[in-house]
Backbone as a ProteinNet text record, in pm:
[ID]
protein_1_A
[PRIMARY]
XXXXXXXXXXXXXXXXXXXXXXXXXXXXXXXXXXXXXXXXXXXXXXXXXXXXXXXXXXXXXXXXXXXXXXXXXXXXXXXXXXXXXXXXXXXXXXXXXXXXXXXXXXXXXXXXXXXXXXXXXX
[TERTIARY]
-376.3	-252.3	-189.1	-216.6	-156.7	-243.5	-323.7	-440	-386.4	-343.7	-285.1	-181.9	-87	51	83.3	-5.1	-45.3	-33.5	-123.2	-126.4	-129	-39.6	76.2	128.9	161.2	272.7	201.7	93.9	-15.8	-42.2	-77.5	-34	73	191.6	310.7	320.2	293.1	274.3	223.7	72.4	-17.3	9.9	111.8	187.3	282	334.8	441.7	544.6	563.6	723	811.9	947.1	1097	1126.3	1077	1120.7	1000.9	1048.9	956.1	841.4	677.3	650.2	679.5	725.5	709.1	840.1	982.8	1097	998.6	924.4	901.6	821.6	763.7	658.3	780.7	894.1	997.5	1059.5	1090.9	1137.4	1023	898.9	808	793.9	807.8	809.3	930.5	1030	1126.7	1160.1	1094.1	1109.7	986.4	882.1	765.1	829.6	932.7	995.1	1084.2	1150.9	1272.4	1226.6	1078.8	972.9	968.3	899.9	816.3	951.7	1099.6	1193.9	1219.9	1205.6	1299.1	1188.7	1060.2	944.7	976.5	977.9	986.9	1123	1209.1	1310.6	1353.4	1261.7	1257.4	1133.9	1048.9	952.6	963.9	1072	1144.9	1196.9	1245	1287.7	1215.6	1124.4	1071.3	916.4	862.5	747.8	648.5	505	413.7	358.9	284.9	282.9	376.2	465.4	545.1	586.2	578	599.6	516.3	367.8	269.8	220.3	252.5	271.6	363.3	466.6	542.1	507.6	448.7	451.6	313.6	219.9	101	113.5	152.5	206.1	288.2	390.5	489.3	418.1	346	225.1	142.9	72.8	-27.8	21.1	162.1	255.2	276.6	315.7	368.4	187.2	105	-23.8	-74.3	-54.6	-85.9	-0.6	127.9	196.9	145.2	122.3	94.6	-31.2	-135.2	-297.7	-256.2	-172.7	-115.4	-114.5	31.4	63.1	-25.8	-111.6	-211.8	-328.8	-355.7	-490.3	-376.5	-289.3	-202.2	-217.6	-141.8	-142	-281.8	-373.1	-551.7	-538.5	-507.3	-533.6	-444.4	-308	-147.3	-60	-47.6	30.7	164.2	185.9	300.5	381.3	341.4	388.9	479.9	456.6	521.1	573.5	593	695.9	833.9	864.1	1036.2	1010.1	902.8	905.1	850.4	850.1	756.8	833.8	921.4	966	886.6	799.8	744	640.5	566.7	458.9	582.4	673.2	754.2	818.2	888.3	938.2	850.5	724.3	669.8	554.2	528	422.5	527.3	678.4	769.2	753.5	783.8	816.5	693.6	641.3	459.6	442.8	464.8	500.8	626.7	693	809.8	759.2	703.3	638.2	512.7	447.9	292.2	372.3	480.1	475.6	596.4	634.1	693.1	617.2	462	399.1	250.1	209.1	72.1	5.9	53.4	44.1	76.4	172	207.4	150.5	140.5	0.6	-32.3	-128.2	-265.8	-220.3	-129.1	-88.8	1.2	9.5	84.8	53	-100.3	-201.3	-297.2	-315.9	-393	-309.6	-129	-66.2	-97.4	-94.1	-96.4	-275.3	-330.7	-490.1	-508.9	-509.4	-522.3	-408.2	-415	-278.6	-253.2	-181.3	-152.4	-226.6	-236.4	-292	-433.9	-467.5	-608.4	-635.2	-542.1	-459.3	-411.2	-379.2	-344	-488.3	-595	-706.3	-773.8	-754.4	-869	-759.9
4222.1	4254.9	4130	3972.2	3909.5	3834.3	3863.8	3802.8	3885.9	4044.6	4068.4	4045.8	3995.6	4008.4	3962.3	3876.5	3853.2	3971.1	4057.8	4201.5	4315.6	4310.4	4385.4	4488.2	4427.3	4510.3	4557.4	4548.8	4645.4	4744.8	4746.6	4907.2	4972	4901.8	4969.7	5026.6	4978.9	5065.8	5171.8	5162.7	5252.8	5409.7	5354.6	5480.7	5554.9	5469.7	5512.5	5506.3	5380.7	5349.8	5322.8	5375.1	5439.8	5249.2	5179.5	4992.7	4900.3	4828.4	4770.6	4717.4	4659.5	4658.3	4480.1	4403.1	4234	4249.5	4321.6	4333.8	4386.3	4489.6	4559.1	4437	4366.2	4265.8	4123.9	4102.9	4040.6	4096	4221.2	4260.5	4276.5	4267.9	4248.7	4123.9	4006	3886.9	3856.1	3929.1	3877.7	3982.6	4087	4148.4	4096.2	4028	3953.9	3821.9	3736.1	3658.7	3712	3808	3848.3	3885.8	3923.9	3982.9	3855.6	3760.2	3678.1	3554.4	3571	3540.7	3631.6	3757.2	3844.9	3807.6	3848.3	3803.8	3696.7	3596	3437.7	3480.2	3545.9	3476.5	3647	3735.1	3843.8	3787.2	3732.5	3685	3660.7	3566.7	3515.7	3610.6	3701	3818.5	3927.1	3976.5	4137.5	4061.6	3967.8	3868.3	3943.7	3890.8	3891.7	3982.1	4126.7	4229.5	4362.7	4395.3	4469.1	4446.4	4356.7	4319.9	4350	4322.1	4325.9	4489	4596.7	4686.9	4766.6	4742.3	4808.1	4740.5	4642.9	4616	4678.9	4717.4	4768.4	4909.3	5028.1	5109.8	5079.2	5071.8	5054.6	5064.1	4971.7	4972.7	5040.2	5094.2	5151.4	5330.7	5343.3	5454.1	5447.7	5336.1	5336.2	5371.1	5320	5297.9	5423.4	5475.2	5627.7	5686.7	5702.1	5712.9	5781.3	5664.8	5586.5	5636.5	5665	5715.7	5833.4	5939.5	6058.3	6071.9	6008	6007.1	5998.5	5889.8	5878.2	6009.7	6052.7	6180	6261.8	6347.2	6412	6373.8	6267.8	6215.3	6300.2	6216.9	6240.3	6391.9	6490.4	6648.7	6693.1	6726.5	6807.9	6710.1	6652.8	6554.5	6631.2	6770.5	6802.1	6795.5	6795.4	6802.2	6699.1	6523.3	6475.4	6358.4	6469.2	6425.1	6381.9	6417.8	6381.1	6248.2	6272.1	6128	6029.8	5960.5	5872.7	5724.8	5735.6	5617.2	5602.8	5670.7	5684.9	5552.3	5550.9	5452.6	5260.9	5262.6	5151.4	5124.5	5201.2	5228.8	5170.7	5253.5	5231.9	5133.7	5059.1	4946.2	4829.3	4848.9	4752.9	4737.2	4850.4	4849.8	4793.8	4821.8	4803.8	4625.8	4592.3	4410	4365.8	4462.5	4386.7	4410.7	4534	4549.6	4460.9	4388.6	4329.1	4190.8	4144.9	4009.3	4001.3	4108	4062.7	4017.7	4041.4	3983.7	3970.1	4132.1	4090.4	3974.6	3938.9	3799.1	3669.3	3678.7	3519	3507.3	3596.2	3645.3	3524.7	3553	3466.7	3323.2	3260.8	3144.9	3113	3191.6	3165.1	3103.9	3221.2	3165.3	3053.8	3050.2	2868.7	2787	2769.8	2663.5	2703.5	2799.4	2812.1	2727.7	2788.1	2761	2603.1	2524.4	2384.2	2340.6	2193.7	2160.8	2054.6	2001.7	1868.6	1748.9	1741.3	1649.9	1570.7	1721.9	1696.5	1687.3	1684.2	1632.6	1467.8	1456.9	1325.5	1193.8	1291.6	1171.9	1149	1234.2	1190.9	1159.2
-2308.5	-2375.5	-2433.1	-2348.1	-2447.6	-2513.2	-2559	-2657.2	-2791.8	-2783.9	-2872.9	-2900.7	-2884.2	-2896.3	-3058.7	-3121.8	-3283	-3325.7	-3332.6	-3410.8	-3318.7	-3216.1	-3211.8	-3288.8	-3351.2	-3545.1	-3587.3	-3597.3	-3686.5	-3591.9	-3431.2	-3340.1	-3372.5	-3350.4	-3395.6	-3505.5	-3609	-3706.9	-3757.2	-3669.2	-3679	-3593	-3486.8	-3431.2	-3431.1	-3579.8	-3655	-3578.3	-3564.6	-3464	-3540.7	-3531.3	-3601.5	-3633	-3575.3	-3616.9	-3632.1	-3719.8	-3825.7	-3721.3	-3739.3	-3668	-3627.3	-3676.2	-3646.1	-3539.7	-3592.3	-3489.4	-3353.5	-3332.7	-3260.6	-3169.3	-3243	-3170.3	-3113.5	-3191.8	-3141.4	-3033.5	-3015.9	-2857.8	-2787.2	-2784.9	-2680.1	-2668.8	-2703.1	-2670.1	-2581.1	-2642.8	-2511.7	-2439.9	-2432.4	-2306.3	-2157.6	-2270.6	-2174.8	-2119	-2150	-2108.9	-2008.5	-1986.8	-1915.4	-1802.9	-1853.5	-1734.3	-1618.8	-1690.6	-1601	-1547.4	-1601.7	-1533	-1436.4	-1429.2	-1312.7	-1210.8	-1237.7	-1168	-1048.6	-1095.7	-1055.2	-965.8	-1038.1	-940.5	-816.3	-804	-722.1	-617.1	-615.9	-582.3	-431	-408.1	-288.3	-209.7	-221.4	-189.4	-182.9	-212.5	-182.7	-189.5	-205.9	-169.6	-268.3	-247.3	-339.5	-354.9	-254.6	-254.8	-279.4	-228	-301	-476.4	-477	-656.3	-735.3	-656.7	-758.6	-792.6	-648.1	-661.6	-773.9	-752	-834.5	-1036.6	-1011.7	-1147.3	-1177.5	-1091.1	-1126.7	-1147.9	-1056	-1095.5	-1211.9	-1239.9	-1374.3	-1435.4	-1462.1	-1603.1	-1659.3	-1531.6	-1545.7	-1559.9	-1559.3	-1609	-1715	-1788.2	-1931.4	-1985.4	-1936.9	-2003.9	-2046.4	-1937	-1936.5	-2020.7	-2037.8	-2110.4	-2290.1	-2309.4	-2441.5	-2479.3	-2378.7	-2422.6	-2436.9	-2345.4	-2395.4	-2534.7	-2556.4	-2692.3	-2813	-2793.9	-2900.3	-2848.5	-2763.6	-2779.3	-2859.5	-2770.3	-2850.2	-3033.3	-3084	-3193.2	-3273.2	-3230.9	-3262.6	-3323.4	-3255.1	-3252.5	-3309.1	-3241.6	-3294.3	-3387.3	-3461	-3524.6	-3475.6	-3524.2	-3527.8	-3411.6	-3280.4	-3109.5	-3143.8	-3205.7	-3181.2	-3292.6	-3373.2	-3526.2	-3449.5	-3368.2	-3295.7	-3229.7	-3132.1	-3075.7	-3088.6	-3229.8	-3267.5	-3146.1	-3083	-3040.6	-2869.7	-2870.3	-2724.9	-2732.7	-2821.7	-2831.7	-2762.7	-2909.8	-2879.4	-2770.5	-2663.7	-2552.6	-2454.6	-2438.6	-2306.6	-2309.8	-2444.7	-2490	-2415.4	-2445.3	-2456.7	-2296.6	-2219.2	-2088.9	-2055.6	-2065.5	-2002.7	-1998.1	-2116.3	-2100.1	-2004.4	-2006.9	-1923.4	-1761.2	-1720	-1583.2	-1552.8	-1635.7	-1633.1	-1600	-1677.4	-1654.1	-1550.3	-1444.3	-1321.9	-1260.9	-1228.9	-1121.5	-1203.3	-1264.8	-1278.2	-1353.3	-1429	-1530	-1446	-1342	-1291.7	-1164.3	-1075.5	-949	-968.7	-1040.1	-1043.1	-1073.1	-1108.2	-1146.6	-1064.1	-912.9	-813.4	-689.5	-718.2	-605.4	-626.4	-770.2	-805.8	-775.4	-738.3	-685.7	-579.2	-512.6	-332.1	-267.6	-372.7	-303.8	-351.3	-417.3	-500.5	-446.5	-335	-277.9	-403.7	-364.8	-469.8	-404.3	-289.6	-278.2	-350.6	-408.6	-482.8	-618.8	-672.4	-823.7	-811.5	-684.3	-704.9	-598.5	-591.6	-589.2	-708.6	-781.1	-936.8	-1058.9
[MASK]
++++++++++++++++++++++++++++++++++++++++++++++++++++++++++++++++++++++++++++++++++++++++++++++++++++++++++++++++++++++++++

């Protein structure tokens, strides 16, 4: 997901979202920032498992979400002429739930596992 975050705007578009698609790719950039701040600073408090939970679920809700929408799309166009804003919504949410934990996880536990001490012999 963030290998795309470049062409982005060209999904959005393609799912016919009610806002332009580069704005649309501007509030996913900073909703992926707001993410991996709440992240960082909930971390201390409800610890590394429960977080990573809820951000995995979250996600993997909006994800689902969104494949809905597009099979739907594929077949009935007409089902969902009203809600073209579903795609933008839960793509948006979906970055903001990935980068509470699932994105910084892993860049939590390469400080935990690699002490410093071993940065500072070479």
């Amino acid at each position: 997901f963030r290998s795309c975050v470049g062409c982005v705007w060209g999904f959005f578009e393609t799912l016919g979202s009610p806002v332009n698609g580069y704005t649309s790719t501007l509030v996913l950039g900073i909703l992926q920032l707001m993410g991996g701040i709440l992240g960082l600073s909930l971390i201390h408090w409800t610890g590394k498992r429960p977080l990573a939970i809820v951000s995995t679920l979250g996600s993997s809700l909006c994800f689902f979400v969104v494949s809905a929408y597009v099979f739907i799309k594929q077949y009935n166009e007409e089902i969902i002429l009203n809600v073209t804003w579903i795609p933008l919504v839960f793509l948006n949410t979906a970055a903001f739930m990935t980068h509470i934990s699932i994105r910084l996880l892993p860049w939590m536990l390469i400080g935990e596992v690699i002490k410093l001490d071993y940065y500072y012999k070479y």
